[in-house]
N, C-alpha and C positions, 0 to 999 in steps of 0.2 A: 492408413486407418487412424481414430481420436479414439480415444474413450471422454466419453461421457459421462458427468456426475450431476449430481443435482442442486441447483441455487437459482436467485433468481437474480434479479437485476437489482430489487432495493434491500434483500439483505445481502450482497457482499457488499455494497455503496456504504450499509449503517454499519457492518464488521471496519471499514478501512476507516470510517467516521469511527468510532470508539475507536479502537488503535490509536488513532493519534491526539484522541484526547487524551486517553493514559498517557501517549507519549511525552506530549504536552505537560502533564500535570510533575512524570517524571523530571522533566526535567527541572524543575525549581529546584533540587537535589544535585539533580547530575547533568548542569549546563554542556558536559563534555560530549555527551551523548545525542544532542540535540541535531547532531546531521542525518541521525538513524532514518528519522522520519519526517516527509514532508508535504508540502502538497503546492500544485502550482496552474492555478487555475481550476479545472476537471484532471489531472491528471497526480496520482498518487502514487511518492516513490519510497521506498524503503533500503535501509540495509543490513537488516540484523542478519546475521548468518550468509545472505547473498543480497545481490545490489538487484533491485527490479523497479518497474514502472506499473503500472496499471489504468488505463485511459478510460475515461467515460465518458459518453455521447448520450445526453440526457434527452435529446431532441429524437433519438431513431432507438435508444433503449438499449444500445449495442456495448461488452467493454471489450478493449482488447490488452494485455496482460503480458509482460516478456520480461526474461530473469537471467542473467549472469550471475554463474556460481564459479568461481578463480579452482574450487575445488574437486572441478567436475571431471571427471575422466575425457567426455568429448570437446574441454576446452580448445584442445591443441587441435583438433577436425573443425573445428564450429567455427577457427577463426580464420578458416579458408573458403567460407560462404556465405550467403549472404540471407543477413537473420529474416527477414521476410519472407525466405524458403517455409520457415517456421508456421508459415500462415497458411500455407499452400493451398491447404484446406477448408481454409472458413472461407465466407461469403466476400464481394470484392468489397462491401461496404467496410467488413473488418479487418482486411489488409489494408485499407485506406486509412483507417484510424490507425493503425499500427507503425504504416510506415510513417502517415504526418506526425505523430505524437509519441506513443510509447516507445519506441525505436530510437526517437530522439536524445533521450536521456540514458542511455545505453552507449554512447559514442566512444571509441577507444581508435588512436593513432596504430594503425601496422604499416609496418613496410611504407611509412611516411601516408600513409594515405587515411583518413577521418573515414570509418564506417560504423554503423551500429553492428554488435555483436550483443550473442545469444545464446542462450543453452540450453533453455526449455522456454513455452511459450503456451498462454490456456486464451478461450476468448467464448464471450457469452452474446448470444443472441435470446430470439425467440424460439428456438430449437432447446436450448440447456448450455449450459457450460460443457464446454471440450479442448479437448488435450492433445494437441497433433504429436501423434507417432511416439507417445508414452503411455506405459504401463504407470498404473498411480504410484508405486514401489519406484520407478525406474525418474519418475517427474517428482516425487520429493527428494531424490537422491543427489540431482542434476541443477537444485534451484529451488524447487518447493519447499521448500521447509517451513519457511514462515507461513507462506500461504493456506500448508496444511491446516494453522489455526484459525484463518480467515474462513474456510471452508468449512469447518467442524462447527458444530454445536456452541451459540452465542453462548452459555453457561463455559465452556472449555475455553474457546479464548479469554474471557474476562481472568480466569486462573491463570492460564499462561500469561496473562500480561501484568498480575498481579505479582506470581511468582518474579517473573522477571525484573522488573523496578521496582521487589519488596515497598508494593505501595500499601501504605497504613488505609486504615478504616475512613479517616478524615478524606484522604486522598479519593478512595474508590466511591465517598459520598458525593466529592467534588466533579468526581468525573462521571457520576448518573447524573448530578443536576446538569452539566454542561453538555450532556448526550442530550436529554431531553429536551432543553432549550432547542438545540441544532433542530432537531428531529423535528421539532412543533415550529421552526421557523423564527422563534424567539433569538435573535444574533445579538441585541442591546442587554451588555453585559453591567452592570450596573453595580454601586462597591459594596451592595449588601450580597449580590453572588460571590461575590470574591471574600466575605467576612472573613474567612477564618486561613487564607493568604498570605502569610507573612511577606511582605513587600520589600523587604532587607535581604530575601532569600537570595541565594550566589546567580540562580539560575533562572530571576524573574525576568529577567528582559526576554529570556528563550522562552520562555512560559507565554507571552505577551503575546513572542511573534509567532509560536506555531497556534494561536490561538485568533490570534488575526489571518493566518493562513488559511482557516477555515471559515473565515467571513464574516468572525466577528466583530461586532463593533464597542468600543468603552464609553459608556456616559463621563 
């Protein structure tokens, strides 16, 4: 069985777009921080609270989504199978992106041998978003966590992401004008965007690169 919730394709795409533009902005503050979030190519990884991926295929509309939590109780079962089990139930198009891509950055050495492992796993088509073989309760518990914000109401995560890297007023201005550029396709980042920037900051270069991560370009 999945349970199914409701989302579509291009609002978690612009939830994991904002995320990492707050990430992003965070980080001129807190360079240390800067592995939390990233992106590589179409594929979106994170680690606040657990380490996951989340894959996008822009071309079939499909994402597929898989989460290692070190604090899961079926850690010690999950790493005796094989994480694509996880998918069993979506369409073969979304095991395919799961096994080529978000599986990928999942890899962990057992017993000398390189597999992806897993511990919960969500994946969206043209059907809705689905959750193989979790309870919503049982899929935040296991991995979700963060994702829970991704999923919730675009006003909820902007809070959580605010709470979280107490980002000022300046900052949350910074990171609507940089959402909207993305959004409208405007990537040519130019030094009247960045005005108010401090360029001396510890954590600019991190600033730069998760900003170039996402495609943008500097005049």
């Amino acid at each position: 069985m999945h349970t199914e919730l409701q989302m579509t394709f291009n609002e978690l795409y612009e939830r994991c777009i904002y995320s990492s533009i707050a990430h992003a902005a965070a980080n001129l503050r807190f360079p240390f921080f800067s592995y939390e979030q990233s992106w590589d190519g179409d594929n979106f990884s994170f680690k606040p609270d657990s380490e996951g991926t989340i894959s996008f295929d822009f071309e079939k509309r499909i994402i597929a989504g898989a989460i290692i939590d070190n604090e899961s109780p079926r850690l010690a079962q999950y790493l005796k199978h094989q994480a694509i089990e996880l998918f069993s139930e979506a369409p073969d198009n979304i095991k395919q992106l799961a096994d080529m891509e978000a599986l990928q950055y999942l890899l962990f050495e057992i017993e000398g041998i390189v597999l992806p492992v897993a511990t919960t796993a969500f994946w969206l088509d043209s059907e809705g978003l689905s959750i193989f073989d979790d309870s919503i309760d049982e899929f935040w518990k296991n991995g979700g966590e963060f994702i829970r914000y991704l999923l919730g109401p675009f006003g909820e995560l902007k809070e959580y992401l605010k709470d979280y890297s107490d980002l000022s007023t300046e900052e949350t201005d910074l990171i609507e004008h940089l959402f909207d550029m993305k959004m409208k396709g405007n990537l040519l980042i130019t030094k009247k965007d960045l005005s108010g920037v401090d360029k001396k900051s510890e954590g600019y270069d991190e600033f730069m690169e998760s900003l170039a991560e996402l495609g943008f370009i500097f005049e």
